[in-house]
N, C-alpha and C positions, 0 to 999 in steps of 0.2 A: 845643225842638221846637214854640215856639210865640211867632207872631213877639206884642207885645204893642201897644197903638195908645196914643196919647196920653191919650184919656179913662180908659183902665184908668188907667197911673200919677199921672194926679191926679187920680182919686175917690178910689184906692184906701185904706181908711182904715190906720193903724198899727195895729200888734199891739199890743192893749192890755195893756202891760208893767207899768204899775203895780197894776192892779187883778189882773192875775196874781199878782204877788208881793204884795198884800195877802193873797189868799185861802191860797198858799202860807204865809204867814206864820202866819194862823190856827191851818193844820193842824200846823206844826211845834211850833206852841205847845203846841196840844191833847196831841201826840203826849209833847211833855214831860215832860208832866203828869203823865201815867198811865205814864210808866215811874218817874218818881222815887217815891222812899222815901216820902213821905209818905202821911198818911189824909186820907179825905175831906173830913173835918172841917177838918183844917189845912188842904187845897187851899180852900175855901171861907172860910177866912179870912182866909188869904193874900191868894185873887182880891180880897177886899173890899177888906182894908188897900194893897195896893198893885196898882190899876188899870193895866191896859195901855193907852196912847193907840198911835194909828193910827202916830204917826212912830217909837216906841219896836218895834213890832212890825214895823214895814218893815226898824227899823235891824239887829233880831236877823236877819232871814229874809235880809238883804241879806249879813251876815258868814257864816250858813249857805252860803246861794249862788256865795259865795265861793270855797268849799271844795270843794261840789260843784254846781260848774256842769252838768253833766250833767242833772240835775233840771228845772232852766229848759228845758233844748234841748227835751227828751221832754215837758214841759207845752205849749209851744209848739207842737212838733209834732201834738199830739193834739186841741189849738184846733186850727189847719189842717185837719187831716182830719174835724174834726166838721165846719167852715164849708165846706170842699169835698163834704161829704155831701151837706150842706142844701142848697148849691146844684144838685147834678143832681137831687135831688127836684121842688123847686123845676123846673129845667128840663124834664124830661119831663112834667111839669102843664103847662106851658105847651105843649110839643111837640101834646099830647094836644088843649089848646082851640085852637093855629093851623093846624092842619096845610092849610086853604085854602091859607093863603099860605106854608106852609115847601111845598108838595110841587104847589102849582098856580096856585102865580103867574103867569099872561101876562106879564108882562113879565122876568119871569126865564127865560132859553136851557134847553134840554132837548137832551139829547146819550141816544146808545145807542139802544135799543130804547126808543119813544116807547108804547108799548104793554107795557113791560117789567111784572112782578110783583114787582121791590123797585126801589126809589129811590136812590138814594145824592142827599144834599144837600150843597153843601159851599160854604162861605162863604170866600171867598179876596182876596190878594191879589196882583198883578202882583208888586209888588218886593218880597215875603215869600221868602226862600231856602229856608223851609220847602215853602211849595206848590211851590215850581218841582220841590224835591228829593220829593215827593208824587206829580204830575203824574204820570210815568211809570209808579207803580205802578195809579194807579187807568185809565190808558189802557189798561195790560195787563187790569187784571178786565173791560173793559166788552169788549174783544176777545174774552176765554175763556166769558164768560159772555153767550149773546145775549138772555136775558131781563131783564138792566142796566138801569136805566134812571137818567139823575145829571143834576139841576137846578143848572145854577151859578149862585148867589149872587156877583155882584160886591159886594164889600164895601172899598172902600179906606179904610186904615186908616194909611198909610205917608207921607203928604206930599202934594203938590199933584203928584207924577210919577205918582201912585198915583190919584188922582181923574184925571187927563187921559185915563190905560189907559184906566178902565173905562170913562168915557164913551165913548171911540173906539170899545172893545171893541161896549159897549149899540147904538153907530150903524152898526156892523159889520153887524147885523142885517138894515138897509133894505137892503143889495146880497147878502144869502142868504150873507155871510162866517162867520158869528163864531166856527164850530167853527176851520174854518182858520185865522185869526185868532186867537180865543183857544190854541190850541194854540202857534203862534209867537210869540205875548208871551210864553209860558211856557221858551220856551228861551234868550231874550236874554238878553243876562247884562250887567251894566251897570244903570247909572239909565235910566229908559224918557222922557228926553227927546222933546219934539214931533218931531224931526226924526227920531230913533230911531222912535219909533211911523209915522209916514209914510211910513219906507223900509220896515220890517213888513208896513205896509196896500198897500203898490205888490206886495210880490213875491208877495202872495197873491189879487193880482188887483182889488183893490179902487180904486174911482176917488177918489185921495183929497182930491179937491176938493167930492166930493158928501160925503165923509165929516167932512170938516174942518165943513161947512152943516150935515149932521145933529148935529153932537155939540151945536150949540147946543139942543137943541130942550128945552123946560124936562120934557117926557115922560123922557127920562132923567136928567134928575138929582132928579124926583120920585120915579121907581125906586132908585134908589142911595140916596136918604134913607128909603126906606120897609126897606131892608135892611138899613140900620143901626137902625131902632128895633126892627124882627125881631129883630137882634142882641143889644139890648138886653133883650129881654122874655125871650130864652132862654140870659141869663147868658154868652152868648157875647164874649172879652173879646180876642180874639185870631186868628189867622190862621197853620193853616188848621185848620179847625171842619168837622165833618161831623155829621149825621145819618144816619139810616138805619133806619128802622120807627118805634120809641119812643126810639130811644138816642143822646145826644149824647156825640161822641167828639171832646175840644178839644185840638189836634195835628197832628201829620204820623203818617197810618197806617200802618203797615206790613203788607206783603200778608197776611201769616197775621191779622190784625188785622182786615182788611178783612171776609176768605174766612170769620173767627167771626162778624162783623155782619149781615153778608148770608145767611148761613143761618141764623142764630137768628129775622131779620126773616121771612127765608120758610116758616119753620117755622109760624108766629104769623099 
């Protein structure tokens, strides 16, 4: 549910496996200890007389592991969900210091009620099959609900077809397109080649020789870099990503999903 872009998989760092199983090794030790028969006294002379080194205590915890791998998965898992914690705190501190630029950017498209009382933000890509497969749900809330209001975030993440979109999309603008526009890049199904996007921008009316002139214009691709470092600040590592009051939702929503956001936002 979450397409991922090239900078996540190589910052991403590794699960730190060794130093997991060091710590696990500790505890197994410790736990030895106090079940075996001995006294204090002896465990204290024991520990003295024959010291555990680092590789000796890997190798025990490594034949434990063995046994019961289950142990690793559920330590592993419970890293993950600490590090995914700390990241939404993290991201709603930042949500809270940007909200200028998450919820009123000029140069970011505003769709629905422009005067609406909740926002919906959503950071997308053209050839993401998750936004595509998204799109429809959030076209149906901004229709049921007329106090809507959703800032699209061009964010490409997917290749040089995926930076050409959005440019096009962002030049969309100078002819009063990009709703119609952005909506019809979202139903192509296919790589969004130049020729693909030109036939797009013709059937929705757009003159695509003025448009091909504006996508040069360095105003939009200063937009598109400023959306990605938004992305950045707010741990957002993938597509498609939504906001909505204080809460980052990083995914493809689903409507009862949406219809908790938006009313918990309008409660607040």
């Amino acid at each position: 549910m979450f397409a991922k872009g090239s900078e996540d998989r190589e910052n991403r760092p590794a699960p730190p496996v060794r130093r997991l199983v060091f710590l696990l090794g500790a505890a197994l030790l410790a736990a030895a200890v106090t079940v075996s028969g001995c006294s204090r006294e002896e465990e204290k002379t024991k520990a003295q007389s024959q010291p555990r080194s680092k590789e000796e205590i890997e190798r025990i915890v490594r034949n434990y592991l063995l046994q019961n791998p289950e142990v690793l998965v559920e330590s592993m898992r419970a890293l993950e969900e600490k590090k995914e914690a700390d990241r939404r705190e993290k991201a709603k501190g930042a949500i809270g210091r940007r909200r200028a630029e998450i919820f009123h950017d000029p140069d970011s498209p505003v769709g629905g009620n422009p005067e609406g009382d909740v926002t919906i933000v959503e950071f997308f890509d053209y050839q993401c099959g998750f936004c595509r497969r998204v799109a429809p749900v959030v076209d149906k809330a901004l229709e049921r609900d007329p106090k809507l209001r959703i800032v699209y975030k061009e964010f490409p993440i997917l290749g040089p077809n995926s930076s050409l979109a959005a440019r096009a999309a962002l030049a969309s603008r100078g002819q009063g397109k990009y709703l119609p526009f952005h909506k019809s890049l979202m139903r192509v199904e296919g790589a969004l080649s130049e020729s693909n996007l030109l036939r797009v921008a013709a059937s929705v009316g757009l003159d695509t020789a003025r448009l091909k002139e504006d996508m040069k214009s360095p105003d939009i691709e200063a937009a598109i870099k400023r959306n990605h470092a938004l992305a950045r600040a707010l741990f957002i590592r993938g597509t498609p990503a939504f906001i909505i009051g204080d809460r980052l939702f990083p995914g493809a929503l689903t409507e009862s999903i949406l219809q908790d956001m938006v009313k918990t936002a309008r409660r607040k």
